[in-house]
Residue, then its C-alpha position, 0 to 999 in steps of 0.5 A: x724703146x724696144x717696141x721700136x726693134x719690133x718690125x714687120x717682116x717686110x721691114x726686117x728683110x729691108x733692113x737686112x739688105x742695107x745691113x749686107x751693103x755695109x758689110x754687117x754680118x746678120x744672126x738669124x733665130x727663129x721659134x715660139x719663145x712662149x716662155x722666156x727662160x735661162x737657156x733662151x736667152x744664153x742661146x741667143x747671146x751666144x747666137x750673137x756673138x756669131x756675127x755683128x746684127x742679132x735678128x729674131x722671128x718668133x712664130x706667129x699664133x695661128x702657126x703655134x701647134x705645140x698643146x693645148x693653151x699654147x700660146x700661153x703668150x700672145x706673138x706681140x707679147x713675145x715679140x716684146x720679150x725678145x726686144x727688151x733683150x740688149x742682145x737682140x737687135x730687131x724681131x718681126x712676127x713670122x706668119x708662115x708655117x717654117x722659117x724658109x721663107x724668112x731665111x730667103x728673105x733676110x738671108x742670114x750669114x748665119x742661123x742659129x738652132x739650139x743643139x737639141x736640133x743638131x739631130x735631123x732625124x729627131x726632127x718629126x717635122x722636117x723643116x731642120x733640113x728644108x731650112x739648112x738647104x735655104x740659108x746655105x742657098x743663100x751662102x750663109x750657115x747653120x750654127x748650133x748652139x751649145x748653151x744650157x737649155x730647159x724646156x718651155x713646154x715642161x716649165x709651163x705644164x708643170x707651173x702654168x695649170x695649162x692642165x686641170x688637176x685630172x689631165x696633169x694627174x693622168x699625163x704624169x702616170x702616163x709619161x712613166x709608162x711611155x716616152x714621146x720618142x717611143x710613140x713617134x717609133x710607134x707612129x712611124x711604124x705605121x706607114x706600110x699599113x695598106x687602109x681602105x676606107x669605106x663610108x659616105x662621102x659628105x660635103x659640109x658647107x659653112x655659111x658664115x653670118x652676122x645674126x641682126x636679130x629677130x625679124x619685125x613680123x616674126x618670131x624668127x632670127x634674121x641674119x646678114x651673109x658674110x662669106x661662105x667656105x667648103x669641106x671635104x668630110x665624112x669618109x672623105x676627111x677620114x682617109x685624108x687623116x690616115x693619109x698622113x700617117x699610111x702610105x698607101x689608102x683606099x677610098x670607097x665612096x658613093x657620090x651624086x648623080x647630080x651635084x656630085x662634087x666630084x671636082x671639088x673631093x678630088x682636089x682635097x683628097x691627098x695625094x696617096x688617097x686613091x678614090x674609087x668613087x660609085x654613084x646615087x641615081x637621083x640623088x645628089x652627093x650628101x651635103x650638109x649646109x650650116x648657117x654659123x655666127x662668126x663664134x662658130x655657133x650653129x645657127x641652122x643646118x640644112x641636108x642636101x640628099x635621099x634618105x633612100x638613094x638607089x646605087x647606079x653600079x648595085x649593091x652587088x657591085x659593090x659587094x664584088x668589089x669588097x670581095x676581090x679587094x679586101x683580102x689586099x688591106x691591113x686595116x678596113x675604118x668604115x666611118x658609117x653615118x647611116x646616110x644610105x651607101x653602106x647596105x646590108x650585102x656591104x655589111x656582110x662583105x666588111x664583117x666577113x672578109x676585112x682583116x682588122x674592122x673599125x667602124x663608128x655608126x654616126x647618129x645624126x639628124x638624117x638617121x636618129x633612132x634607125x643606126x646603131x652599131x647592131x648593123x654589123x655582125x662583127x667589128x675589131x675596134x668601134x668607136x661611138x660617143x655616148x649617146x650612141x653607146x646608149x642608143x645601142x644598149x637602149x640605157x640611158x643611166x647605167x655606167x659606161x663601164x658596164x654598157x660598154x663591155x655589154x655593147x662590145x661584148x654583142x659586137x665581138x669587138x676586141x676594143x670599144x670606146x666611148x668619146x665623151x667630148x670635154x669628159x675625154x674617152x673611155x676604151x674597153x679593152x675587151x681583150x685584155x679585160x680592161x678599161x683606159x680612161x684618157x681626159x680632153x688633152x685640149x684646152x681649147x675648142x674652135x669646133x667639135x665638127x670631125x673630132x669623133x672622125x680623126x678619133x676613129x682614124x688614129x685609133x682605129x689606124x692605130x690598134x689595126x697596127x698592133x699598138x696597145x690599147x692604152x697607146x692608141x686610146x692616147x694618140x686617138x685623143x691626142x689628134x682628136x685635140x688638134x682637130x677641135x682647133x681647127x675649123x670643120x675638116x679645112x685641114x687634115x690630122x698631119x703625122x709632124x703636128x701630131x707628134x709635136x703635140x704629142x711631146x708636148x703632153x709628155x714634157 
């Protein structure tokens, strides 16, 4: 029976209607409910007394940005929970990202929010205040409730394992050092830093296919095109990462004199990225086309560019250009992938004139074995995996510990560090003579590609604005935790979903 009190939103805004023309007065709430507990279900017996129909929408899974395993429960399972309720008189899943849509679709008399979110300016994300404005569009109300409330968060960190031992161990030393509410201060205070980003533009390409096994008169795999998908990445994908947290950011790019994308990087870039874009002779932008399976797995990778490309406009066009700007930028992230735009008179500009210097040198298949931090003659923060910390120090068995403080000791730097995948990251503190170690705050990956770029953009933002290293090492790791769930750079690190994220952890 409480399986049909589940209906499509459609449905819901349906019935609703035919509820308003009997002169019934319709209850709305709407959240995760991953984990149904005492104060759920007091609110929304509260919520119900407000009117005469009690409706629920829970968030959809693809929408739930609230940790690693989360959902623990999936939306028809929750939508389940909230039927079996004798309170609750019709759920539907909401696969959009608010409830605004929801709320001007049934049109509640009223909405109910538990009084945690009485306070708008505690909500990072906003949408108290976008949804309020769109029940009393519709000549409804907002009504807190004031019931007992727990944590669903908490209650699953702490009795779910949602963590490994070492993740649980870590985030509960941390949580004593630092609140959630005091990183998103910290977070917030960054947001009049001016950013330049300098680097290669990439264009990543997913071409999704169905392997049909190997082919009758080779030994190689044959595979089915399903559909195909674009990308903004590289330096591209870093400012969009800043963008959402600096107001004010500064593209400097390289792009094809032929297939050159342009179109396509200004339509992805967000809107306070301003681009100054220089150009290749004979050369295309770089673009990097991989063949995938529809688990995401690489089958295949091809390159589109000249290992050798020559600027247009110079290298001393270049180099003009740095030396008139970057005296005007708080923070310089250079992410260098060793694809041809960054030369050695840029080096020396970056090295010599940019206020705070954040650079990662990227090892990949176009320049393995010829890039490696040593470039850059000096550097405030680097960031390397690694395999790339190895390569720079020539040692592959010696302790982290010890090539990192070699390695950072030779470029100068006052932080270095070292992402390690699902190992976490270490970061040398080179100033304060120590090391912070943070494990992989997600339990999930969909795919690696950019997570080592929205690393170096929020920790490398994070130290160029004076947070500690412990605190940028930890928000680093935390965005680097959102973008593993999400597929190549479809989207960037958003300030609202890194702090939920971040109050998850620290419940």
């Amino acid at each position: 029976m409480t399986t049909q009190k589940i209906l499509p939103l459609s449905e819901l805004s349906k019935v609703a209607r035919e509820l308003r023309a009997q002169g019934k007065r319709i209850v709305l709430c709407h959240g995760t409910f991953d984990l149904m507990h005492t104060g759920h279900i007091r609110h929304l017996q509260r919520a119900r007394e407000e009117g005469d129909v009690l409706c629920v929408t829970v968030t959809a899974d693809v929408h739930v940005n609230k940790g690693p395993g989360r959902p623990v429960f999936n939306e028809q399972l929750r939508a389940e929970n909230l039927a079996a309720l004798a309170c609750v008189d019709y759920v539907a899943v909401n696969y959009a990202v608010t409830a605004v849509e929801v709320l001007n679709d049934v049109r509640p008399n009223v909405y109910a929010k538990g009084s945690d979110y009485q306070s708008h300016s505690e909500d990072v994300t906003g949408n108290i205040a976008l949804e309020q404005q769109a029940v009393e569009a519709h000549g409804g109300r907002i009504y807190y409730t004031d019931e007992i409330t727990f944590s669903s968060s908490n209650l699953l960190n702490e009795h779910f394992n949602v963590f490994t031992p070492d993740t649980k161990e870590f985030l509960n030393g941390f949580r004593n050092r630092w609140s959630d509410k005091e990183l998103h201060r910290q977070i917030a205070s960054l947001s009049g830093l001016r950013v330049l980003i300098v680097g290669d533009a990439i264009v990543d390409q997913y071409h999704y296919t169905t392997p049909l096994g190997q082919t009758a008169k080779a030994n190689i795999l044959a595979v089915r095109y399903d559909s195909e998908e674009q990308f903004a990445g590289g330096a591209i994908a870093v400012a969009n990462h800043v963008a959402g947290f600096a107001k004010d950011v500064t593209l400097v790019t390289a792009l094809g004199s032929f297939d050159s994308h342009e179109d396509f990087i200004r339509s992805k870039l967000l809107g306070n990225v301003e681009p100054v874009f220089f150009h290749f002779q004979d050369a295309p932008t770089v673009t990097k086309r991989r063949f995938v399976d529809s688990d995401l797995s690489k089958l295949f990778e091809v390159y589109f560019f000249r290992e050798d490309p020559v600027l247009v406009e110079s290298e001393a066009a270049v180099c003009r250009w740095l030396d008139q700007h970057l005296k005007g930028y708080d923070v310089v992230i250079v992410p260098d992938f060793g694809n041809g735009f960054i030369t050695h008179g840029m080096i020396a500009s970056l090295s010599e004139k940019a206020r705070f210097l954040a650079i990662n040198t990227q090892i990949n298949s176009g320049n393995r074995g010829y890039h490696v931090i040593h470039r850059y003659p000096r550097a405030d923060f680097v960031s390397l995996n690694e395999p790339e910390l190895r390569l720079a120090a020539h040692n592959r068995q010696d302790p982290l510990e010890k090539l990192a403080e070699q390695v950072g000791t030779g470029a100068g730097v006052k932080q270095l560090a070292v992402t390690r995948g699902t190992k976490g990251m270490l970061m040398y503190d080179r100033q304060g003579k120590a090391f912070h170690k943070v494990p992989a705050l997600s339990t999930k990956v969909v795919d690696r590609i950019g997570a080592g770029d929205a690393f170096l953009s929020l920790a490398g933002l994070c130290l160029g604005g004076g947070l500690a290293p412990e605190v940028s090492a930890f928000i680093g790791s935390a965005a680097a935790a959102i973008d593993v769930q999400i597929v190549c750079n479809r989207e960037p690190i958003a300030s609202a979903g890194l702090q939920k994220y971040i109050s998850t952890l620290l419940k």
